[in-house]
C-alpha positions as CSV (number, residue, x, y, z in Angstrom):
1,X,39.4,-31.9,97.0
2,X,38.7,-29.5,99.8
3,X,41.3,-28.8,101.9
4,X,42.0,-30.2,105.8
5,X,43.4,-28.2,108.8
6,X,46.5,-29.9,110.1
7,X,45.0,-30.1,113.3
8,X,42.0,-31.8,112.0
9,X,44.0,-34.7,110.1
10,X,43.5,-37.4,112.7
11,X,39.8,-37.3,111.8
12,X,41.6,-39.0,108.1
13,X,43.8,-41.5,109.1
14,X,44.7,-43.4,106.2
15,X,42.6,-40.8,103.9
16,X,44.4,-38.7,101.4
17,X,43.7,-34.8,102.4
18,X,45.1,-32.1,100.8
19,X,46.9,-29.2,103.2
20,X,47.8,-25.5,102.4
21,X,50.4,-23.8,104.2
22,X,54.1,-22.9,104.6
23,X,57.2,-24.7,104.0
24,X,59.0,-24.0,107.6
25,X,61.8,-26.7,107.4
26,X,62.9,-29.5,105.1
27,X,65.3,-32.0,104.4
28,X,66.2,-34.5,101.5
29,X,68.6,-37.7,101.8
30,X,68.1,-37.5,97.5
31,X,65.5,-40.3,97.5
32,X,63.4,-39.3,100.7
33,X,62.7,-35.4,101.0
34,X,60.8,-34.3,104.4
35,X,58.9,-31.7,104.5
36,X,57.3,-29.6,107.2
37,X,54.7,-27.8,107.2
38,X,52.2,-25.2,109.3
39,X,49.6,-23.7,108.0
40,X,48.8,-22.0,111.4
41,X,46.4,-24.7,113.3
42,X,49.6,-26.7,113.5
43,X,52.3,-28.6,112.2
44,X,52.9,-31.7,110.7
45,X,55.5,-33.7,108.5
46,X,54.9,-34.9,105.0
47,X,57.4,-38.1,104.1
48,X,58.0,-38.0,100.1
49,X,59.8,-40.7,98.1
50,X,61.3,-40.4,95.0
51,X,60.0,-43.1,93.8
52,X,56.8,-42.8,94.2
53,X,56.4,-39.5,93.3
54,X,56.2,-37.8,89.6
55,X,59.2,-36.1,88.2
56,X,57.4,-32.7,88.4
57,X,56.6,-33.3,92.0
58,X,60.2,-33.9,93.0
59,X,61.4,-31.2,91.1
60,X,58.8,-28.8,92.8
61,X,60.1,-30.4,96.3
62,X,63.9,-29.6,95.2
63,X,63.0,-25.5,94.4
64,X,61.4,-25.3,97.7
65,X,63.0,-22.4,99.6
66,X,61.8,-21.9,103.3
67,X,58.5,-20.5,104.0
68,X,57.5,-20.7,100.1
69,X,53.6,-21.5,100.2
70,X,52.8,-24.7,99.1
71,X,49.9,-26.9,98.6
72,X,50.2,-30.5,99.6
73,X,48.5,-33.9,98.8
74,X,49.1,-36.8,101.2
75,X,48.0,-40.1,102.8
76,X,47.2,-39.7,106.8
77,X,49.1,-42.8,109.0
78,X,49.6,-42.8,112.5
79,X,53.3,-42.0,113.4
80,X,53.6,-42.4,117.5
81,X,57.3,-40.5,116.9
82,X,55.3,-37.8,115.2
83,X,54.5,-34.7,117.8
84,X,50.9,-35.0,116.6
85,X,50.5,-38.6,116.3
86,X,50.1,-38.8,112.9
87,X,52.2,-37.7,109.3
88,X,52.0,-37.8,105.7
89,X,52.9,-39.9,102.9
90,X,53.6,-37.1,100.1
91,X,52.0,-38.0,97.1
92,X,51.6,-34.4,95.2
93,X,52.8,-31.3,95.7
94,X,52.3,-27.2,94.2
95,X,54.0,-24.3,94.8
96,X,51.4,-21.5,95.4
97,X,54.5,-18.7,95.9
98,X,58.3,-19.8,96.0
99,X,60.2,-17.8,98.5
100,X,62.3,-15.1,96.5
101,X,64.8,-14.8,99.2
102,X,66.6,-16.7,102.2
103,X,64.5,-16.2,105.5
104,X,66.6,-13.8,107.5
105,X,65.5,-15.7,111.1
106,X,68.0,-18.5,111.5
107,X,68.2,-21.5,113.9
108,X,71.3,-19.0,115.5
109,X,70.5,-16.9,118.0
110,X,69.2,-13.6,117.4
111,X,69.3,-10.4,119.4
112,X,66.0,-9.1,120.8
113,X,66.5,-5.9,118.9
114,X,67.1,-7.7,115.5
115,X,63.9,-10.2,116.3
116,X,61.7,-7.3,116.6
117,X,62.7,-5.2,113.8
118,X,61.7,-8.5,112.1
119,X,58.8,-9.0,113.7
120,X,56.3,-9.0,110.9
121,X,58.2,-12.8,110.1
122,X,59.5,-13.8,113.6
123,X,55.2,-14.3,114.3
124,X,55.8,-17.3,112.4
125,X,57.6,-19.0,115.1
126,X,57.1,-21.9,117.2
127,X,57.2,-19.8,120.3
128,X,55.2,-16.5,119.0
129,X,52.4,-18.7,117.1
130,X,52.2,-20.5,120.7
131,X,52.3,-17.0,122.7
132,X,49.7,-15.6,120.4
133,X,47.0,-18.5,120.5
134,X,47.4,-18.4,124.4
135,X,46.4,-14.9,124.1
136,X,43.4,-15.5,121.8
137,X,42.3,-18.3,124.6
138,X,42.7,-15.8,127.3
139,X,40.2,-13.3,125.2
140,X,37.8,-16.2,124.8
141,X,37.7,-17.1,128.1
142,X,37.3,-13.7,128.6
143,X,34.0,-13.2,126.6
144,X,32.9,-16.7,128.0
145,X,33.0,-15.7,131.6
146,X,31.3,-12.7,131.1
147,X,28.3,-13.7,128.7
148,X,27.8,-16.7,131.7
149,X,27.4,-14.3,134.6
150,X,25.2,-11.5,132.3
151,X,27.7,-8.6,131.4
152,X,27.1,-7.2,128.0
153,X,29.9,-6.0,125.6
154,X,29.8,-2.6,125.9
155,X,32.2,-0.2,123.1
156,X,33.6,2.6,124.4
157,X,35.7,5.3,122.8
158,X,39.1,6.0,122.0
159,X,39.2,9.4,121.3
160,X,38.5,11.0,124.0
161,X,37.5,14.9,125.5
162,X,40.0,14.2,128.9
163,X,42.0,12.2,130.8
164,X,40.7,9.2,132.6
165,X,43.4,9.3,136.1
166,X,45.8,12.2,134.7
167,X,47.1,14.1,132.5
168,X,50.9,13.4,132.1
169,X,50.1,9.6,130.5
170,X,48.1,11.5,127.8
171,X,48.9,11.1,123.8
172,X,47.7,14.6,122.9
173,X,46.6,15.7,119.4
174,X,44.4,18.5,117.7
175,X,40.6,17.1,117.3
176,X,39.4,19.3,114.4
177,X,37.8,22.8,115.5
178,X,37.2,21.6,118.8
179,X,40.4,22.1,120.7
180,X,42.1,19.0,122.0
181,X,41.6,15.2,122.0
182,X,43.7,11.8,123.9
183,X,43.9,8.7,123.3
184,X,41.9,6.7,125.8
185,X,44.0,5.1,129.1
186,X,40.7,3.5,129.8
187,X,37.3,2.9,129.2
188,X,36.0,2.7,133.1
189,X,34.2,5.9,133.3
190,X,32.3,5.4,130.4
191,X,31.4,2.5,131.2
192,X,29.5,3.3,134.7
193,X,27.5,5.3,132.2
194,X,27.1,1.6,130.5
195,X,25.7,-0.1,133.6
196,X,23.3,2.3,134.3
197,X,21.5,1.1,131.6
198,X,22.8,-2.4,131.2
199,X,23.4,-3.3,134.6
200,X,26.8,-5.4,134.2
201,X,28.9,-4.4,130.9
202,X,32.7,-4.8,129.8
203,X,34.5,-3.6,126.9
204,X,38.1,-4.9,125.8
205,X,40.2,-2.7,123.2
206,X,43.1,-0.8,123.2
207,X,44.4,2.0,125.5
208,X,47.2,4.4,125.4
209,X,50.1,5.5,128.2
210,X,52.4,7.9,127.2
211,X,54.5,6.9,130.3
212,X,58.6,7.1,129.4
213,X,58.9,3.6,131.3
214,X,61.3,1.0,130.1
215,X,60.5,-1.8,132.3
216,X,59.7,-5.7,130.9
217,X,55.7,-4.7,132.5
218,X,55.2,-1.3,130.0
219,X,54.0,-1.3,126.8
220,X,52.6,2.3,125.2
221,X,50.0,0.7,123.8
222,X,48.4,-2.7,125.0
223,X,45.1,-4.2,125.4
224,X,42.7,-3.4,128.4
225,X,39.6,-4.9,129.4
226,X,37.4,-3.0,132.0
227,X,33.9,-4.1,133.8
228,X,32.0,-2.4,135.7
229,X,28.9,-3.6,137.3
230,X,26.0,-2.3,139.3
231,X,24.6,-3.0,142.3
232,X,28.3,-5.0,143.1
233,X,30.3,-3.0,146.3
234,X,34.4,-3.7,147.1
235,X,33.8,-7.7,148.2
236,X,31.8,-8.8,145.6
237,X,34.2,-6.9,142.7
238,X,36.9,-9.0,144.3
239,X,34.9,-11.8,143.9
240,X,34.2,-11.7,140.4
241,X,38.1,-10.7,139.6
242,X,38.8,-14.1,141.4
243,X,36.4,-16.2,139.5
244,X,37.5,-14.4,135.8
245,X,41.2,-15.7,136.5
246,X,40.2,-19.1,137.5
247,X,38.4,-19.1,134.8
248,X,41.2,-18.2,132.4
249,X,43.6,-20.6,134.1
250,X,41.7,-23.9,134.2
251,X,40.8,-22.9,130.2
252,X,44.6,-22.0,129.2
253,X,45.4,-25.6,131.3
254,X,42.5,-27.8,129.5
255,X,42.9,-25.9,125.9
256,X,46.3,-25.0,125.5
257,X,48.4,-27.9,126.2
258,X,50.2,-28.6,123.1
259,X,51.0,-24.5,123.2
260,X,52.3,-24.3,126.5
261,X,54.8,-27.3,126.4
262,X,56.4,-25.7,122.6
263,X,57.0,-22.6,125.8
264,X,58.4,-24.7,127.9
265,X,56.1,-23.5,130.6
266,X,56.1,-25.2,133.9
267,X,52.3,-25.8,134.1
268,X,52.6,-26.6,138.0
269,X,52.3,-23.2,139.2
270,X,49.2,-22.7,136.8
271,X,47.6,-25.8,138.1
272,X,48.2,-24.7,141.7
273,X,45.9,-21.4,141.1
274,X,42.5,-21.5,142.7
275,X,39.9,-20.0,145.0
276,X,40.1,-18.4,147.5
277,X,43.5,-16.3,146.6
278,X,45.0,-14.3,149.3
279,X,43.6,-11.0,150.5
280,X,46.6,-8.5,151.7
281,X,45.4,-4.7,152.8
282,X,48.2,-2.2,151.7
283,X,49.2,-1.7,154.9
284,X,49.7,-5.5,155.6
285,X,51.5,-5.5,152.7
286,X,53.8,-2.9,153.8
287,X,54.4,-4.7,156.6
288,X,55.7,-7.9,155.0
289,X,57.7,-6.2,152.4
290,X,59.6,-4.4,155.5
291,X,60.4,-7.6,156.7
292,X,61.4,-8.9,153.5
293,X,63.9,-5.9,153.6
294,X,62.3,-3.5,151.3
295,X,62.6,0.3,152.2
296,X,59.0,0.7,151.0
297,X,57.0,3.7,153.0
298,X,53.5,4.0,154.3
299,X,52.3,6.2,151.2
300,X,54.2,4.3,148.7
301,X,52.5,2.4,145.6
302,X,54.0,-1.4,145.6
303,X,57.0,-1.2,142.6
304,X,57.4,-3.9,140.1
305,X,60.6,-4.9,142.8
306,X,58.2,-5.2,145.9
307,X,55.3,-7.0,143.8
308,X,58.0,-9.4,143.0
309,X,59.2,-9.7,146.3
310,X,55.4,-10.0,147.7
311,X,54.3,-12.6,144.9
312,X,57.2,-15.3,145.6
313,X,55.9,-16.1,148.9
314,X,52.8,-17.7,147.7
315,X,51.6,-19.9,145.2
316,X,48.3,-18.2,144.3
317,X,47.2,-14.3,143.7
318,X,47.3,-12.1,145.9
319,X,44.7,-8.9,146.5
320,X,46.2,-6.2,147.4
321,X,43.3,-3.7,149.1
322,X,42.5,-0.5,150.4
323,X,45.2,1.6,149.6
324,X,45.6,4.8,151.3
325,X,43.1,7.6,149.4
326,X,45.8,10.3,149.0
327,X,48.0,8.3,145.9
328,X,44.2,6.9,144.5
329,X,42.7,8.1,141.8
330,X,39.3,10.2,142.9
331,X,36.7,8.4,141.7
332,X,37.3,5.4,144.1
333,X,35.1,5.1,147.5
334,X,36.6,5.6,151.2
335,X,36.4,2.9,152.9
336,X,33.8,4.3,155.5
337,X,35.8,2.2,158.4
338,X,38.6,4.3,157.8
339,X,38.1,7.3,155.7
340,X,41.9,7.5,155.0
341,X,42.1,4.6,153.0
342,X,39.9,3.6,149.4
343,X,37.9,0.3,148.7
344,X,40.5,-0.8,146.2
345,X,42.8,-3.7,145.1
346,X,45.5,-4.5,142.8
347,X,45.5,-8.2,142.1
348,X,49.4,-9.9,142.1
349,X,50.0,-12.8,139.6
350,X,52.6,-14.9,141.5
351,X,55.9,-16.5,140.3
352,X,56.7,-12.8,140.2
353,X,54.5,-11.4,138.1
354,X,53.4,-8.5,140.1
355,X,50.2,-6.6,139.2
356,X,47.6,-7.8,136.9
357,X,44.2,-6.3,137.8
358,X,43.1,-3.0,139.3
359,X,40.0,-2.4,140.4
360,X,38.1,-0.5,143.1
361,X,34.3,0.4,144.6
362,X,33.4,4.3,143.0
363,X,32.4,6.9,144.8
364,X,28.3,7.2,144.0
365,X,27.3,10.2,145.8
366,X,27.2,13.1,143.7
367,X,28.8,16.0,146.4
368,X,31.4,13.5,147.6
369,X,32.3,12.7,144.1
370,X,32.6,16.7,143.4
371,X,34.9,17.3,146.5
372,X,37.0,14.5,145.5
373,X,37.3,16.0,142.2
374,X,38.1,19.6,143.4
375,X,40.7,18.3,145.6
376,X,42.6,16.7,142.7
377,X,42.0,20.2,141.3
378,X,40.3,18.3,138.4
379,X,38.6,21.4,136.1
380,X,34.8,20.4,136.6
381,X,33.2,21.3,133.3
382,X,34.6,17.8,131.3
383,X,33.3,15.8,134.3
384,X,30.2,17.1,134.3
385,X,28.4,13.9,132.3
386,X,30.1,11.4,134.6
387,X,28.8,13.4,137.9
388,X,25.3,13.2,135.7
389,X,25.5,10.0,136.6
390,X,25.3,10.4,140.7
391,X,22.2,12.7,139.8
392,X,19.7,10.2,138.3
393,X,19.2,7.3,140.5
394,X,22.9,6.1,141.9
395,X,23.4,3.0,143.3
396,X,26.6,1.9,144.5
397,X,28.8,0.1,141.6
398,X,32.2,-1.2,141.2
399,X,34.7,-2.1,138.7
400,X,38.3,-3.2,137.4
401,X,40.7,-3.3,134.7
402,X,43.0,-6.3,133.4
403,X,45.8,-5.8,131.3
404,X,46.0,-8.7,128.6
405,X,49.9,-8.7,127.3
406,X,50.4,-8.7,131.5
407,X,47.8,-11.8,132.0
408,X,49.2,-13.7,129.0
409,X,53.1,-12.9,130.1
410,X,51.7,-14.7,133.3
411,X,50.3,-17.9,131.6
412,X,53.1,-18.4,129.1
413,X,55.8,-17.7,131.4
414,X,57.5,-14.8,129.4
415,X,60.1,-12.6,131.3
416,X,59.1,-9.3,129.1
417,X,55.3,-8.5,127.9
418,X,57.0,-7.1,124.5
419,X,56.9,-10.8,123.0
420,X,52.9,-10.7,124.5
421,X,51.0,-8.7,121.6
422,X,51.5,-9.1,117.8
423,X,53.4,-5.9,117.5
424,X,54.7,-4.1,120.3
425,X,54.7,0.2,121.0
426,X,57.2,0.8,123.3
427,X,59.4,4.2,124.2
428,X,61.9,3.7,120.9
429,X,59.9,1.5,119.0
430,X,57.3,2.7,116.5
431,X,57.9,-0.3,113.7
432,X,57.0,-2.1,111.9
């Protein structure tokens, strides 16, 4: 018999189906033994009676230590007590690999220390298996947004020859005979090489910040996905960042049900989220956080405190934009209204989940770009491919970056990102 997908078992009701999966709780009276199991599209409950059962099957049942791997033969009948809708009558059952020893992750409550020196096991919860297939619809939606409006999936490296903002994020090490090499922070500038052939690209991988940062928003490494796309100036960047997170929401909401209520995630806020989200500039912003009693100044960056503070007075994102050009990284355009101030934004999840998205209009002239670079006393020689690209037909492009542990914090309602990706790198964690 081939085997069925928990998830897919209402397509058998009253069928027998054989399932594979894990034993993750169970119970026995002496003449009915429950079993549940998850094989990782779901979970479900499989009734078996003694009597109805062989001796060897029973016997099998009784050995059963939790999260042994077991094979399971069953009738499908509707069950409206049943989360699913539906259980199983147990009619057969074979141990593929009897747990050796107790599962150290208890129903008590376990410190956040303990959980993720145990990580490699504590995936198989109810709460992480529903964390990480939130994540996996975020990535899809992802793709599917993209591919719909013509970007093309464009790899770009990890090992790279320099620093993509600055230097004192960098994880350093010795690249052979040719001097140093970093981990990437980003993929952006390699990717406005991308759309000068491609027009609209995007990669999504994994980047590295060696920042000493303990906060619940820092990871030291984490996934990033970056577009760039040509022809698109500081309006029409915002405009795609909008339509990517409605995109993500309404999919998370329509997909992801079942996932989000195991969370216990108030879906309201989610359902609240659509165009057109709020548009802030930084000195707006600055404003409103002074009345809100922040000490913020007129140079500052926003702090995880102030996009808090900022993001609980509405129900949908927030851009944050033109920031002044003195804290901005020097690849990003002055606004030509007021050459003091960048064509940026950061985009703020609400609920008080502070930045999600930064992204900006680049600079496209090639002797503007050069100044900018000079006064960030930026040495010009491992530059010198990405001013190439101002030399041979520029056109004015922008781009952005999301952060997906950040993102997916946001739609599961998680107070730290650490629980976000499958194994966390943080300051003083390296394992497992």
């Amino acid at each position: 018999m081939t085997p069925t997908l928990i998830s897919k078992i209402n397509l058998f009701n009253g069928q027998e189906v054989q399932l594979q999966g894990w034993a993750y709780n169970f119970r026995s009276s002496g003449k009915i033994f429950f079993l549940q199991l998850r094989d990782g599209s779901a979970r479900v409950q499989i009734v078996y009676s003694k009597a109805d059962v062989s001796e060897e099957t029973w016997a099998a049942l009784e050995s059963l230590r939790l999260e042994s791997s077991v094979r399971v033969l069953g009738r499908v009948k509707e069950d409206s007590r049943a989360p699913s809708g539906f259980e199983l009558d147990g009619i057969g059952l074979e141990i593929v690999a009897l747990a050796t020893d107790e599962f150290p992750i208890g129903k008590k409550d376990h410190g956040p220390d303990f959980l993720l020196d145990e990580r490699h096991l504590w995936l198989r919860s109810d709460k992480q298996w529903a964390i990480q297939r939130v994540r996996n619809q975020i990535i899809n939606s992802t793709y599917a947004y993209f591919a719909e409006n013509d970007y093309v999936k464009f790899d770009t490296p990890i090992l790279t020859p320099t620093s993509c903002e600055g230097t004192t994020e960098l994880f350093e090490m010795d690249y052979f005979d040719l001097g140093k090499a970093y981990l990437s922070q980003s993929g952006q500038l390699y990717l406005e090489a991308g759309i000068m052939s491609l027009g609209r690209a995007f990669d999504f991988g994994p980047v590295f910040r060696a920042e000493k940062s303990k906060t619940r928003r820092h990871l030291t490494e984490f996934w990033m996905m970056d577009a760039e796309a040509a022809f698109v100036e500081h309006e029409g960047n915002m405009q795609v960042q909008e339509g990517l997170i409605c995109r993500i929401v309404k999919d998370v909401l329509a997909n992801c049900q079942h996932e989000l209520k195991v969370l216990e995630r108030d879906t309201k806020p989610l359902e609240a989220i659509q165009a057109p989200f709020v548009h802030m500039t930084h000195q707006a912003a600055i404003a409103k956080l002074r009345e809100l009693g922040s000490d913020i100044g007129d140079m500052d960056d926003l702090g995880a405190d102030d996009e808090t503070i900022l993001t609980q007075q509405f129900d949908r994102p927030i851009f944050i934009e033109k920031y002044p050009a003195a804290v901005k990284a020097f690849y990003m355009k002055r606004d030509p209204l007021n050459p003091e101030f960048v064509l940026n934004n950061d985009l703020l999840a609400p609920e008080g989940y502070g930045e999600i998205i930064g992204g900006s209009q680049r600079e496209d002239d090639y002797e503007t770009l050069l100044a900018r670079m000079n006064e960030h006393n930026l040495a010009i020689e491992p530059f010198q491919w990405y001013l190439d690209l101002r030399k041979y037909g520029s056109v004015p492009h922008s781009g952005f970056g999301y952060g997906l542990e950040r993102i997916t914090a946001w739609m599961c309602g998680l107070q730290h990102i650490r629980e976000t990706i499958p194994f966390p790198r943080l300051i003083n964690r390296l394992t497992p």
